[in-house]
C-alpha positions as CSV (number, residue, x, y, z in Angstrom):
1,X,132.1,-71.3,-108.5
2,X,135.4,-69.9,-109.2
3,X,137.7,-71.7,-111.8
4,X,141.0,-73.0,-110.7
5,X,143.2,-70.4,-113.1
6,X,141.2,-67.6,-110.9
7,X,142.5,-69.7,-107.4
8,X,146.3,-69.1,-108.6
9,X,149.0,-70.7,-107.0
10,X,146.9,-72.6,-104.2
11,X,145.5,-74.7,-107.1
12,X,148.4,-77.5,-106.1
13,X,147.2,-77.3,-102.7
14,X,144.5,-80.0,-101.1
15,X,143.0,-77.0,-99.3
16,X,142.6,-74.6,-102.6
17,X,140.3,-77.5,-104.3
18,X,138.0,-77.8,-101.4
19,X,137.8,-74.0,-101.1
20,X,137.0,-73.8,-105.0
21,X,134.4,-76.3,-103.8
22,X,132.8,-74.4,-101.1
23,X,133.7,-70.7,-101.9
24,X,130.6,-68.9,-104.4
25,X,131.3,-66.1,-106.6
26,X,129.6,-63.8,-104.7
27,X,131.3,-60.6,-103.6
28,X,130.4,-57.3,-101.7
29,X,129.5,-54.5,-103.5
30,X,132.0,-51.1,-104.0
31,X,131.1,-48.8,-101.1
32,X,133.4,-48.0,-97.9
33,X,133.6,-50.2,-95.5
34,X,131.8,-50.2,-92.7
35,X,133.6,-50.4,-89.1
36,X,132.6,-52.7,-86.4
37,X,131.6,-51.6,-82.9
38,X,134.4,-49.3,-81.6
39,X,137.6,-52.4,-81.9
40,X,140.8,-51.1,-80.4
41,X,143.2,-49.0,-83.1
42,X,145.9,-51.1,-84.8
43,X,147.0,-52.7,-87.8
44,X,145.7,-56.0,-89.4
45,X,147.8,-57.5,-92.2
46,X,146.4,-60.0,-94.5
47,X,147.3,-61.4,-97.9
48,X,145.2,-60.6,-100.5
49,X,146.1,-63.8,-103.5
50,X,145.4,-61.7,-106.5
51,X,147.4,-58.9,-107.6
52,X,150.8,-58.6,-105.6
53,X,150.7,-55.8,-103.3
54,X,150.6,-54.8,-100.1
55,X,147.2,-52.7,-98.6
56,X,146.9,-50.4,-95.7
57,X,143.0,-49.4,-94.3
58,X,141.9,-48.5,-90.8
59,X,140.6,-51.4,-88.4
60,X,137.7,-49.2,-87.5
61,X,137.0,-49.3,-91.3
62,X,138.4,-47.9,-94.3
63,X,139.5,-47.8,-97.9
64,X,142.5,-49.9,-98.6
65,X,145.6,-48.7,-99.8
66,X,148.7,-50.3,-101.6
67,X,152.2,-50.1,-99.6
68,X,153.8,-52.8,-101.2
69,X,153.8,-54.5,-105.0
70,X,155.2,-57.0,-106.9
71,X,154.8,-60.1,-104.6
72,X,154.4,-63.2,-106.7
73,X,151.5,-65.3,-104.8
74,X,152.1,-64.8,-100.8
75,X,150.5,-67.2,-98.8
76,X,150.8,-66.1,-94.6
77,X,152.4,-63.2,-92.8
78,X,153.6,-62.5,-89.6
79,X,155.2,-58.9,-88.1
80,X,157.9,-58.8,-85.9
81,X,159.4,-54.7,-84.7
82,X,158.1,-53.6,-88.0
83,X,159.3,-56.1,-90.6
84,X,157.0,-58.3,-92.2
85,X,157.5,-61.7,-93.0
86,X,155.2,-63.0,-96.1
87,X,155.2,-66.9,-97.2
88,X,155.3,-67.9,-101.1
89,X,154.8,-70.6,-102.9
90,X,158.3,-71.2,-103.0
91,X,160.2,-68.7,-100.4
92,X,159.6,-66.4,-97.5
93,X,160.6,-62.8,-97.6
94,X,160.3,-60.0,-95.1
95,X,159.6,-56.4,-95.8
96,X,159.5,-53.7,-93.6
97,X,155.8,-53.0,-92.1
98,X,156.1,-49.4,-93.9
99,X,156.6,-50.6,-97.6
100,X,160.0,-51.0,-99.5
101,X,161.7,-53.9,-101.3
102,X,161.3,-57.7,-100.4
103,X,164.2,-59.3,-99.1
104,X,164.1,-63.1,-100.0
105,X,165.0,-65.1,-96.9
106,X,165.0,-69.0,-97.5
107,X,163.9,-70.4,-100.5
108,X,163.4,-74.2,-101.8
109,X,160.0,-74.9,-100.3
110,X,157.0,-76.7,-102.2
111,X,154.3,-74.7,-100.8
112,X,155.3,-72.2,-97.7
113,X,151.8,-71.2,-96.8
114,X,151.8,-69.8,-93.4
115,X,154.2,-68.2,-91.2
116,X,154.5,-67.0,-87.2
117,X,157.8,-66.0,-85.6
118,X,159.0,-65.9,-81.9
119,X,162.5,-65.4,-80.8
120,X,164.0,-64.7,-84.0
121,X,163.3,-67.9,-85.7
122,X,160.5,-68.1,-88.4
123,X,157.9,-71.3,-87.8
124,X,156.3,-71.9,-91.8
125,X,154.1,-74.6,-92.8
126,X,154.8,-76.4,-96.2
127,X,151.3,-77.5,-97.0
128,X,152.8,-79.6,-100.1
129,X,155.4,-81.4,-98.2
130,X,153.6,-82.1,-94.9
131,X,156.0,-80.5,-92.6
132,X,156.6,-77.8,-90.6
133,X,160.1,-76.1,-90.8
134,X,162.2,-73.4,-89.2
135,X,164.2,-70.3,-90.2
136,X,166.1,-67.9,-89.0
137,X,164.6,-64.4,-89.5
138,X,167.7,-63.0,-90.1
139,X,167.6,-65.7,-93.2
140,X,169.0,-69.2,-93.6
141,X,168.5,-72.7,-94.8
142,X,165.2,-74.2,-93.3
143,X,165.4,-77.2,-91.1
144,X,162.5,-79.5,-90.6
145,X,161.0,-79.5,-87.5
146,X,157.9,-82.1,-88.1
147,X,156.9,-84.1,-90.6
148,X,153.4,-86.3,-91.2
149,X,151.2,-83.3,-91.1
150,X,148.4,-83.7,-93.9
151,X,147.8,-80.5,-94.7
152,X,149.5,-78.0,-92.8
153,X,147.8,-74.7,-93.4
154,X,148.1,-72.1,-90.3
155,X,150.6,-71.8,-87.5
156,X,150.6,-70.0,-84.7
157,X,153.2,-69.9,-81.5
158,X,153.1,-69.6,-77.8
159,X,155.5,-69.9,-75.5
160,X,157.4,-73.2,-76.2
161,X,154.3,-74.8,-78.2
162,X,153.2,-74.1,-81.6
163,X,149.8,-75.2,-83.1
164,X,148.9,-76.0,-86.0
165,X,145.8,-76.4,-88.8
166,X,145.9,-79.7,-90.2
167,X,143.3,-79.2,-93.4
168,X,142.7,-82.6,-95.3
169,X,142.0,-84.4,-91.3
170,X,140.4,-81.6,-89.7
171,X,142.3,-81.4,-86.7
172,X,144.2,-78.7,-84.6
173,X,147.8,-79.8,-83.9
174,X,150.3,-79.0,-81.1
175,X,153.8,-79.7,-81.0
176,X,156.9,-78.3,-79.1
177,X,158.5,-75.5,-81.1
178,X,161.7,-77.6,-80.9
179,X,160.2,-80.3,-83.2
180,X,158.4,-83.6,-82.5
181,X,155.5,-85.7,-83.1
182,X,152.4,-83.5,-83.2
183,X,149.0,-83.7,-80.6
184,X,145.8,-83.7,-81.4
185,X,144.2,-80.3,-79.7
186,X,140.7,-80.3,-81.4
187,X,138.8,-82.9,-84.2
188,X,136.0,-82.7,-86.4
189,X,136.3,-78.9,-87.6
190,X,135.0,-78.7,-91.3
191,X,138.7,-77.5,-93.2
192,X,140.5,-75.8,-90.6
193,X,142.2,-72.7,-92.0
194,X,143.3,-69.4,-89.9
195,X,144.1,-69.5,-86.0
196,X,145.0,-67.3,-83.4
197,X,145.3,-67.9,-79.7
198,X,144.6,-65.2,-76.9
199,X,143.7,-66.0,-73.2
200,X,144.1,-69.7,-73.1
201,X,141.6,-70.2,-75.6
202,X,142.6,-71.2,-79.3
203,X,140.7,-69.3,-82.3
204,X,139.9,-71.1,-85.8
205,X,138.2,-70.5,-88.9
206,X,136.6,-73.0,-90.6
207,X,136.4,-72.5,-94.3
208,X,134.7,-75.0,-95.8
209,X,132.0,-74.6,-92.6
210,X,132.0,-70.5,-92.8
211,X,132.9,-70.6,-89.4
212,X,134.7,-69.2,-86.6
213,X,135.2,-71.5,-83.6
214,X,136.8,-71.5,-80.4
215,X,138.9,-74.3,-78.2
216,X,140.2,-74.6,-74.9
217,X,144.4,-74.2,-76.0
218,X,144.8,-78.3,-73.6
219,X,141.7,-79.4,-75.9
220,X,137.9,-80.2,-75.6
221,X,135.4,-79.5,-77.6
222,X,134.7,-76.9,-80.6
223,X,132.6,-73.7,-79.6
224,X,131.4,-72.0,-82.7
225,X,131.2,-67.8,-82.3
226,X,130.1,-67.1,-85.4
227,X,128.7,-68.8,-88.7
228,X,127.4,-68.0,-92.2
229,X,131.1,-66.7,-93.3
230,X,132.3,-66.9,-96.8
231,X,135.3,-69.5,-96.7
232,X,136.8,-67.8,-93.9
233,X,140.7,-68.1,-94.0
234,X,143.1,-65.9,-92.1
235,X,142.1,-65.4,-88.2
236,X,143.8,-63.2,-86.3
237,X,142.8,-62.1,-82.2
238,X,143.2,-58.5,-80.9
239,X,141.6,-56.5,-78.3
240,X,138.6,-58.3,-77.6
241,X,138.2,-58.8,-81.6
242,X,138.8,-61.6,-84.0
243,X,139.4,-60.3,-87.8
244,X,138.9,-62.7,-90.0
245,X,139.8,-62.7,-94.2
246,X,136.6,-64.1,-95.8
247,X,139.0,-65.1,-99.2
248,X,135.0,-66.1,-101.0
249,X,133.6,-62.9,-100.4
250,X,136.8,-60.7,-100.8
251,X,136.7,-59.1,-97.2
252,X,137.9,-58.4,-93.6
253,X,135.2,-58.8,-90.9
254,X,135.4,-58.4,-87.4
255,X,133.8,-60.7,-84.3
256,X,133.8,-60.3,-80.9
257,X,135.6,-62.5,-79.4
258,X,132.9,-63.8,-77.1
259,X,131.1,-64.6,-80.5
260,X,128.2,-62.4,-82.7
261,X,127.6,-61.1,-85.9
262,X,130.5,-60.4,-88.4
263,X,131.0,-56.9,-89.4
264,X,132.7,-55.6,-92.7
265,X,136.2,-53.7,-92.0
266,X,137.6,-53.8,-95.5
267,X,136.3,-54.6,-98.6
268,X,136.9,-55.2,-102.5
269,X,139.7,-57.5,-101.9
270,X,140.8,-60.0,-104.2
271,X,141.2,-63.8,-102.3
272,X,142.4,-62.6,-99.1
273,X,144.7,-65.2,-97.1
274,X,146.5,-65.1,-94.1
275,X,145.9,-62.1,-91.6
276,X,148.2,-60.9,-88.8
277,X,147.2,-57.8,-86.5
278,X,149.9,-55.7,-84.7
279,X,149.0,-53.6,-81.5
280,X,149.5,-49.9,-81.5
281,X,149.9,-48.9,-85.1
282,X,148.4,-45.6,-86.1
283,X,145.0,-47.6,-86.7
284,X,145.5,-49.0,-90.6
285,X,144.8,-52.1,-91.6
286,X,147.8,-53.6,-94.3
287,X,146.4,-56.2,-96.2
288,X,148.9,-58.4,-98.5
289,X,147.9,-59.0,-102.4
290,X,149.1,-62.4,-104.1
291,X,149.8,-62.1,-107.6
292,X,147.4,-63.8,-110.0
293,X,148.7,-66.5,-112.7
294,X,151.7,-68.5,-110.6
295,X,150.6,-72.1,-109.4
């Protein structure tokens, strides 16, 4: 069981306690990764929460490799024509997919944790505050969009309807993108972290039940694709694959999206978080690092 100073900033977060809970100390062992069954070339990005960089590895498998440092404890990312957007504690910045300097966009939030974009506006959860706010990518003051939400973890948008991870009731949560009162898509899911949505079907992870499930995007009931994960956080669909960041065994593993075994994609990475993959990169997978010791 990992200590809270070793969680970092999620330690203020309902979501990091149950993780600390459910996560073990296990880990893989050095060695290159190894790739899953032929998955489409592109990038994955995913935050790693422990030492504020930015990491770039194949999809089909590969050794990880920095792009970006000095981020102080990113949460979620999204990509939008090559700029990254990265939640922290406090702020969201964007960076271009290629490396370089963060650019602080809006600022003043008690815990940003995940981010999606669509039309030039920035969707973020504040899992702290309960709410779900918008900003402009360009940058800007946020504006509250929804409020009530216990837990707000992962977001994710299509169309004109964003859903949402509600943690602490174990719920999946729609709402318009231009604000309202939130509807229950799905119940009962054991800490709902990461989702994704591809073919009107919504993808989950469920960290505290090390498990990937899938629901109909109008509702119904759960279908789990794969189990025996490691507090699986950060889901992201692409190509016929989910990749998903198992933050307790500091990894990316991939699943067919009609369900199976996980397979290792990248490994020896510390608490990865949020994951977003982009089509028709030149086949690396850029995995974001959270810096250790903020709160």
């Amino acid at each position: 069981m990992r200590s809270p100073a070793i969680i970092g900033r999620r330690t203020r977060t309902a979501i990091a306690s149950v993780l600390l809970v459910f996560a073990t100390a296990a880990t893989l062992g050095a060695g290159a990764p190894v790739s899953a069954a032929a998955p489409a070339p592109g990038t994955i990005y995913v935050v790693e929460n422990g030492t504020g960089s930015v990491l770039s590895a194949p999809t089909t498998g590969g050794v990880a490799t920095p792009i970006v440092t000095g981020i102080t404890g990113p949460g979620g990312v999204a990509e939008a024509n090559g700029t990254l957007y990265i939640t922290t504690k406090t702020s969201v910045l964007s960076v271009p997919a290629t490396g370089g300097t963060p650019t602080t966009l809006a600022s003043g939030f008690s815990d940003a944790f995940d981010v999606a974009i669509s039309g030039g506006t920035l969707f973020i959860t504040d899992n702290a505050a309960g709410s779900v706010v918008t900003v402009p990518a360009t940058g800007g003051a946020p504006t509250t969009i929804a409020t009530g939400i216990q837990g707000p973890v992962a977001i994710v948008v299509a169309g004109n309807t964003l859903y949402v991870t509600e943690s602490l009731t174990g719920k999946v949560l729609s709402l318009p993108v231009t604000g309202g009162t939130p509807t229950t898509v799905a119940s009962g899911i054991a800490l709902p972290a990461g989702i994704d949505i591809a073919g009107g079907a919504l993808y989950i992870s469920s960290a505290q039940g090390g498990s990937v499930i899938t629901v109909p995007v109008f509702g119904g009931t759960p279908t789990t694709l794969a189990t025996g994960l490691n507090s699986p956080f950060g889901l992201s669909v692409f190509s016929g694959t989910i990749f998903v960041s198992e933050s307790g065994a500091g990894r990316v593993v991939s699943v067919p999206i009609t369900g199976g075994t996980p397979t290792p994609v990248a490994t020896g990475i510390n608490r990865p978080f949020g994951l977003t993959v982009v089509p028709g990169c030149t086949g690396s997978v850029c995995i974001f690092s959270g810096s250790s010791g903020s709160s």
